[in-house]
C-alpha positions as CSV (number, residue, x, y, z in Angstrom):
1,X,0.0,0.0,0.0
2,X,1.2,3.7,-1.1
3,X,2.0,5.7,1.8
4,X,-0.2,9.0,2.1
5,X,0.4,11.1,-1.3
6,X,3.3,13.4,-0.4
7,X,4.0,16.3,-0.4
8,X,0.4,17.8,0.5
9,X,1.2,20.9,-1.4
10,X,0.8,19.1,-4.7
11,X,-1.1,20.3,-7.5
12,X,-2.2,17.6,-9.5
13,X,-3.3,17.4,-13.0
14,X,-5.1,14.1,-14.6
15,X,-6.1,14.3,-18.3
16,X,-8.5,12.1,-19.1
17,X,-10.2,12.5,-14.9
18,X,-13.6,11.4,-16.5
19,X,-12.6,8.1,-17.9
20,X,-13.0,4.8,-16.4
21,X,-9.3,4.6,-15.2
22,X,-8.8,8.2,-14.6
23,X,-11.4,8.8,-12.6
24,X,-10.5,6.0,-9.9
25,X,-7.1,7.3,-10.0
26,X,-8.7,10.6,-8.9
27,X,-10.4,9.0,-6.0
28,X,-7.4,7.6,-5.1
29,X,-4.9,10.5,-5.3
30,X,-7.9,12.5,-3.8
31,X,-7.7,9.4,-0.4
32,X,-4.1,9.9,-0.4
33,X,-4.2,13.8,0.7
34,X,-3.8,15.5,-2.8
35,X,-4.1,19.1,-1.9
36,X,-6.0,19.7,-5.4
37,X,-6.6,17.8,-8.4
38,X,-7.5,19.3,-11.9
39,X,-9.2,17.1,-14.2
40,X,-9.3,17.8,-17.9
41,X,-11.6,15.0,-20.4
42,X,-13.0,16.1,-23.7
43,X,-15.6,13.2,-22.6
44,X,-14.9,11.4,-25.6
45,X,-15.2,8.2,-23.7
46,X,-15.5,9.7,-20.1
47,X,-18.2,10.3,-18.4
48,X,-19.8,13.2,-15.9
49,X,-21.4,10.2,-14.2
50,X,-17.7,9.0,-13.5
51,X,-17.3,12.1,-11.2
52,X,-20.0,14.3,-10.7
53,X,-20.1,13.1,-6.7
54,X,-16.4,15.0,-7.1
55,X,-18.0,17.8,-8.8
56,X,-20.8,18.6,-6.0
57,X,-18.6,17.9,-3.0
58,X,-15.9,20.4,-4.7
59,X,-12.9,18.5,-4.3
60,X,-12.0,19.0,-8.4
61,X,-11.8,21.8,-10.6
62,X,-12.7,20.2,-14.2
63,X,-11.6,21.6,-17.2
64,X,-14.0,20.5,-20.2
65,X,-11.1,20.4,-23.8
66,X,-9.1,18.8,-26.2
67,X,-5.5,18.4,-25.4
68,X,-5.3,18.7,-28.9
69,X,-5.2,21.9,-29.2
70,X,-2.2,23.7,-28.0
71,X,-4.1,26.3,-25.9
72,X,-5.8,23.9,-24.2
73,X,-2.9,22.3,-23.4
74,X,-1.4,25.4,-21.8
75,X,-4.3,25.9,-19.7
76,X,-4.6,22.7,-18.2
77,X,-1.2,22.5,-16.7
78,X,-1.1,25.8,-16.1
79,X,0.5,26.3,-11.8
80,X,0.6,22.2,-11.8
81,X,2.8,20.2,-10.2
82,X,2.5,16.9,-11.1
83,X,0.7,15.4,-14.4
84,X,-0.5,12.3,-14.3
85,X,-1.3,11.6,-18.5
86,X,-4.0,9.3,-18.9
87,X,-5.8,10.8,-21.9
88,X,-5.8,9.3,-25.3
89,X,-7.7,8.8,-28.4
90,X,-8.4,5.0,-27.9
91,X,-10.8,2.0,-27.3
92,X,-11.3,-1.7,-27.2
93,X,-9.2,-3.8,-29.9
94,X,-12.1,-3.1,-32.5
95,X,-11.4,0.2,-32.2
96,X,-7.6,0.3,-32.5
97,X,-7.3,-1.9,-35.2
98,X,-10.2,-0.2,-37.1
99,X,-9.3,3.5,-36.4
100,X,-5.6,4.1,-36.9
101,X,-5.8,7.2,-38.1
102,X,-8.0,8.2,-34.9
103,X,-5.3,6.8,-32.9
104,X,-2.4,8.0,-35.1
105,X,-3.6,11.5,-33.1
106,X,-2.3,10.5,-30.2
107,X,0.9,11.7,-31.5
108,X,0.1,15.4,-31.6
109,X,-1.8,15.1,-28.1
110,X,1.1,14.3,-26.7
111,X,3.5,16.5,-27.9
112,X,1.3,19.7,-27.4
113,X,1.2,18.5,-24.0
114,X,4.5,17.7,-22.9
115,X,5.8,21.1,-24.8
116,X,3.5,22.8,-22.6
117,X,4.6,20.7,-19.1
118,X,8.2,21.7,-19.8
119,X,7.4,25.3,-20.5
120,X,4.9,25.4,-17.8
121,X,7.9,23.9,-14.9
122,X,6.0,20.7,-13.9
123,X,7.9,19.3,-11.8
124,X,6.9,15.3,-12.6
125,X,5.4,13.4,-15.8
126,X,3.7,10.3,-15.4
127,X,2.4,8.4,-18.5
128,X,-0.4,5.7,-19.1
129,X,1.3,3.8,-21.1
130,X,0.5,0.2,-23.1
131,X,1.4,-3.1,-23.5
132,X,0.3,-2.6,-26.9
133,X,4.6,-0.9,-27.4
134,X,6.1,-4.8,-27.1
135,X,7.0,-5.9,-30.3
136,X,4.1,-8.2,-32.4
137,X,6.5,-10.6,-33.6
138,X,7.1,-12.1,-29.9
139,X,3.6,-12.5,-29.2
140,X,2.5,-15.1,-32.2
141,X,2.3,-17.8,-30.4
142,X,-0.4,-19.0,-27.2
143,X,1.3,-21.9,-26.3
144,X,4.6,-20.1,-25.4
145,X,4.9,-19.3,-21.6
146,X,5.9,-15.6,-23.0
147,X,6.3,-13.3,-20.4
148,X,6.9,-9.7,-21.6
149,X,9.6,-7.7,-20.2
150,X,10.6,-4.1,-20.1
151,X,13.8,-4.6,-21.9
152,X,11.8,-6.0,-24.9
153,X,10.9,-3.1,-26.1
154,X,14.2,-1.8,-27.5
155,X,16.4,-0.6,-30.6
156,X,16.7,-2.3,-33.6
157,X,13.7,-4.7,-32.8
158,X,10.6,-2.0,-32.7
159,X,7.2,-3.5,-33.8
160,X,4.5,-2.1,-32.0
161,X,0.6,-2.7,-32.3
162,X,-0.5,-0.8,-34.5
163,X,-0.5,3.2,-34.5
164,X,-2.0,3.3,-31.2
165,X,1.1,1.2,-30.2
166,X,3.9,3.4,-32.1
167,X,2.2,6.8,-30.4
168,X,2.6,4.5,-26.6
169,X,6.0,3.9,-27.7
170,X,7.0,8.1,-29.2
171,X,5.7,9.0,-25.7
172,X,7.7,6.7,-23.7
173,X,10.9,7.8,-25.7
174,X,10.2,11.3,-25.7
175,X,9.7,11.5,-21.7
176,X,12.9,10.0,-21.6
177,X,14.2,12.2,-23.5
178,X,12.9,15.3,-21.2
179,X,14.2,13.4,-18.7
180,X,17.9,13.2,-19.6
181,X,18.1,16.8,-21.5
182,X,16.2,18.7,-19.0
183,X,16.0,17.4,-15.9
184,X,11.9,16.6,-15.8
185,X,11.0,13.3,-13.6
186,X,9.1,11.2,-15.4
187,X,7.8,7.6,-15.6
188,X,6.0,5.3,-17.8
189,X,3.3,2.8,-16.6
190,X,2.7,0.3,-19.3
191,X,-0.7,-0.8,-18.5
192,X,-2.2,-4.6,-19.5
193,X,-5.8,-4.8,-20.5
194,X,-7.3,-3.2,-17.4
195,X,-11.2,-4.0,-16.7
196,X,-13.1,-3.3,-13.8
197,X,-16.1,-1.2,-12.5
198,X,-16.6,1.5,-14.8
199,X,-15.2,0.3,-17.8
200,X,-17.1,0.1,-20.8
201,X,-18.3,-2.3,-23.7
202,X,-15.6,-1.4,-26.5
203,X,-13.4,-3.7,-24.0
204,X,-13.1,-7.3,-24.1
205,X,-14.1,-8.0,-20.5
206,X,-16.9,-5.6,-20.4
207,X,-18.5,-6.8,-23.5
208,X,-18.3,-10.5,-22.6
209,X,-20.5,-9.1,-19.3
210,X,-22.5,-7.0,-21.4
211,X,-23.3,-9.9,-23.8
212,X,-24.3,-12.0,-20.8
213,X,-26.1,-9.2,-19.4
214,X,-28.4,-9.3,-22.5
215,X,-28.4,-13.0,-22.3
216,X,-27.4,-13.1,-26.2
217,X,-27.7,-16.4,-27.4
218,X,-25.3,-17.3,-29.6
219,X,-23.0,-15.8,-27.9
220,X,-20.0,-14.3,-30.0
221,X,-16.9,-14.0,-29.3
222,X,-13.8,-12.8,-31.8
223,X,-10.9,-14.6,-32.6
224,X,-10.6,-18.6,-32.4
225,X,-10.7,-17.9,-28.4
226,X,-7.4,-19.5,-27.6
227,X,-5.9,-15.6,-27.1
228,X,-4.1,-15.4,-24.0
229,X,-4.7,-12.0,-21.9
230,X,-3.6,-11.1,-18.4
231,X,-6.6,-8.8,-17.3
232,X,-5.4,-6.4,-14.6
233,X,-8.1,-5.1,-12.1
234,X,-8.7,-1.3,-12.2
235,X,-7.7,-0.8,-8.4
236,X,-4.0,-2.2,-9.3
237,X,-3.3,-0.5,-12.0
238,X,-4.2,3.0,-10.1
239,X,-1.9,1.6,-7.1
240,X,1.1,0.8,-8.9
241,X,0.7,4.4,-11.2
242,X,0.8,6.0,-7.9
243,X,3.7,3.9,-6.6
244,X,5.9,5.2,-10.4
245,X,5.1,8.7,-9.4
246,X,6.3,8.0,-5.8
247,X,9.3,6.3,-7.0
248,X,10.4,6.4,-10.4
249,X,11.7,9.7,-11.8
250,X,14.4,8.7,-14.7
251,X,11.9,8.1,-17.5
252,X,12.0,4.3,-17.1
253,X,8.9,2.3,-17.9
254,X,7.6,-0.1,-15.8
255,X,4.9,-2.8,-16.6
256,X,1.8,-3.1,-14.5
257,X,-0.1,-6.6,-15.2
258,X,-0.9,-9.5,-13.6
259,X,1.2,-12.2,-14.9
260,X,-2.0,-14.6,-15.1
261,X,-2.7,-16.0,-18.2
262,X,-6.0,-16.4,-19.1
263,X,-7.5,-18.0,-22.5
264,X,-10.4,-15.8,-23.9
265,X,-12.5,-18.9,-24.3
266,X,-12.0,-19.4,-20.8
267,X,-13.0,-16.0,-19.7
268,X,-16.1,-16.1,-21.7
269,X,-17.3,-19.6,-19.8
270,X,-16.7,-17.9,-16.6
271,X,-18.8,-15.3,-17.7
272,X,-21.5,-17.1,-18.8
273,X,-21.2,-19.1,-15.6
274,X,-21.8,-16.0,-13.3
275,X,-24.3,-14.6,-15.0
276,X,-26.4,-18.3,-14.9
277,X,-27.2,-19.2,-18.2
278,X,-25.2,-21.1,-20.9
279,X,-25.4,-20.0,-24.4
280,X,-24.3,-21.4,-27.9
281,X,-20.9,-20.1,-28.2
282,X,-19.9,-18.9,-31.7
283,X,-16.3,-17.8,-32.8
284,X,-15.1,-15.2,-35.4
285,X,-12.0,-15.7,-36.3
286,X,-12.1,-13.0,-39.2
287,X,-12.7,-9.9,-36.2
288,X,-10.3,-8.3,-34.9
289,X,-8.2,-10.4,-32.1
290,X,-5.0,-8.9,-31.2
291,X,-2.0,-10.9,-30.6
292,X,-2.2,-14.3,-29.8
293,X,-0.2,-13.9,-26.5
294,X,0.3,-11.0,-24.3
295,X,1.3,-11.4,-20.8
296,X,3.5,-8.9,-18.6
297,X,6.2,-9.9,-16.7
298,X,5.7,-7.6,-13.5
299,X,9.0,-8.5,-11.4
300,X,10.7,-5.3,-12.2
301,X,7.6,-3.3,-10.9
302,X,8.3,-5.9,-7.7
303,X,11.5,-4.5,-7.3
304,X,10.8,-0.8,-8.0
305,X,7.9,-0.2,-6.9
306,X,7.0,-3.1,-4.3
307,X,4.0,-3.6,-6.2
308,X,2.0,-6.4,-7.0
309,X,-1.9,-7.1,-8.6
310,X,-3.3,-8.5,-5.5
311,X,-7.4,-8.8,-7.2
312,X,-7.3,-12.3,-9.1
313,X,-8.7,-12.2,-12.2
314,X,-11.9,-14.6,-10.6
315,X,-12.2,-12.3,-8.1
316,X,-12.0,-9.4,-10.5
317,X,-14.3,-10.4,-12.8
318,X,-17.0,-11.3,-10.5
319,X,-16.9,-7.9,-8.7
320,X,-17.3,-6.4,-12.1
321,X,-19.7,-8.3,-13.6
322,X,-22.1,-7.9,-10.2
323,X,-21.4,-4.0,-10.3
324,X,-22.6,-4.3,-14.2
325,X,-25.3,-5.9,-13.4
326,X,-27.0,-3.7,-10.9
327,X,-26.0,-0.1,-12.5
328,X,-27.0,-0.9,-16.3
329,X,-30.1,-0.8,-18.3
330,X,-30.8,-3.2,-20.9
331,X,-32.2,-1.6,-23.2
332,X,-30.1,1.0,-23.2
333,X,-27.0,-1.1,-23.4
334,X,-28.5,-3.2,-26.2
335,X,-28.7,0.5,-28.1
336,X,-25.7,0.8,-27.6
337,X,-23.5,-2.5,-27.7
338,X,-22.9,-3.6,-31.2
339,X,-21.5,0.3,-32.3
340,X,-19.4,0.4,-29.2
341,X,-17.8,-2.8,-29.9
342,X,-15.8,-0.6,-32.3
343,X,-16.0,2.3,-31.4
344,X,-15.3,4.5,-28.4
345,X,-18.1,6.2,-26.3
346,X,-21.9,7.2,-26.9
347,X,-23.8,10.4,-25.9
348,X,-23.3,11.7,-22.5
349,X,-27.0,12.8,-22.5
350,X,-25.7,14.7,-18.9
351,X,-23.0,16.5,-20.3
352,X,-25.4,17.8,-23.3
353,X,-27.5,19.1,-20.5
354,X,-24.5,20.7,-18.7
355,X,-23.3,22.5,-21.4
356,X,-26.5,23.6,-22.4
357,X,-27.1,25.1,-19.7
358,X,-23.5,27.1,-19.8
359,X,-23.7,28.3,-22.9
């Protein structure tokens, strides 16, 4: 466990506060003493519901933008002290695969916002980074008892996943970088297919839940279901992010995954189990799967950080699936499922109303 978030004086920014990840790591930075947290989400894929309790008791100041654009930028790190990056133009593995020019984006977001950090003297970077920089090539094969690790990911051997991979990877390099030229402390959290309360259904676990929340029979599933995962709880990942801020400052990245591996088959039976019913299952193999086999090896972030996932993915999955099941509307979600499956939020029908009423 994190010791109380230190020193008190910090001002903290999180981009992307409204998302599923983002805004837990606001509750937690917020439980650790933070003495104020900015939030700035172009709700893209957040959500107001996500932290309007943090809005009414005043304990964030939100900023509503696209890091995008340069100004905005400037603004939201504006007197900060510490950054926590978590925004990005991204989604489930239907969307990354099917948008790379959307993710491609992710290139200039980052820039702009770095370039504005230095200028603006914030004192420490930390970056939501992805599995998704290891190099494809390693990760062909299911039956290999791969284990990534951080030294992987090197010089001449680059192959990352895609353009949302290659934008994970410029950002890790260029906070190095900052590091060693200029003196910023920085760290990179490579984060493995993270589910929990409050994700949502363009992710693998979510919509196996939401699936079996709608009872579909057949019940799809893409791929040939022998893809091996590692799906790390929500509550780790936002523990061993704060841990890198506490401890890391020399630009290294650090992976943060359980080192379970878990068949996707398998994941979809336990599902299925859970929610009581047990449909017709029926693979597609011509959707988009991923690689074959991506697990992280997490003994440098042992060593580091003292960090370990301690939610199991059983464990996981059945507080996530109960929490879906008692917050979610069927109807709505059976609007929304099949376009969110590749894509990468809907209508914040609260936010429309909010800015409504500001304009």
């Amino acid at each position: 466990m994190a010791e109380d978030w230190s020193p008190r004086s910090n001002k903290v920014l999180v981009t992307g506060g409204a998302s599923f990840i983002g805004s837990t790591l606001v509750e937690a930075l917020l439980a650790r003493g933070a003495a104020s947290v900015r939030i700035i989400d172009d709700f893209s894929s957040g959500a107001i519901a996500n932290i309007r309790h943090l809005l009414e008791e005043g304990s964030v100041e939100l900023i509503r933008g696209d890091l995008r654009d340069p100004a905005v930028s400037a603004k939201a790190v504006e007197g900060m002290d510490v950054l926590f990056h978590l925004a990005a133009d991204h989604g489930g593995r239907g969307y990354v695969d099917l948008h790379q020019y959307a993710c491609s984006t992710n290139l200039a977001l980052d820039s702009f916002l770095f370039g504005a950090a230095l200028r603006a003297g914030v004192e420490k970077i930390v970056y939501a980074s992805s599995g998704c920089v290891y190099p494809l090539y390693l990760q062909a094969d299911p039956s290999e008892p791969l284990r990534l690790t951080e030294d992987m990911v090197a010089s001449p051997g680059y192959d990352p996943d895609g353009l949302y991979g290659l934008a994970k990877l410029a950002g890790e390099l260029t906070l190095r970088a900052m590091h060693n030229e200029f003196g910023v402390k920085t760290a990179s959290c490579r984060y493995f297919t993270v589910y929990g309360p409050r994700g949502v259904e363009n992710h693998a676990v979510i919509a196996m839940i939401a699936r079996a929340f709608l009872r579909q029979d057949p019940f799809h599933v893409w791929g040939n279901g022998e893809q091996i995962r590692n799906w790390t709880y929500v509550d780790d990942i936002v523990e061993g992010t704060i841990l890198a801020a506490e401890r890391v400052e020399d630009g290294s990245a650090i992976n943060l995954g359980t080192t379970e591996r878990v068949r996707v088959i398998d994941a979809v039976h336990r599902v299925c189990e859970l929610a009581g019913y047990s449909p017709r299952i029926v693979l597609q193999p011509d959707m988009p799967t991923g690689p074959m086999n991506r697990v992280a090896d997490n003994s440098l972030a042992q060593r580091v950080l003292g960090w370990e996932p301690r939610v199991p993915f059983a464990e996981g999955l059945q507080r996530t699936l109960e929490w879906y099941f008692s917050s979610k509307d069927p109807t709505e979600v059976s609007a929304i499922l099949e376009r969110m499956l590749t894509g990468r939020g809907h209508p914040d029908e609260e936010l429309v109303e909010i800015a409504a009423a500001q304009e």
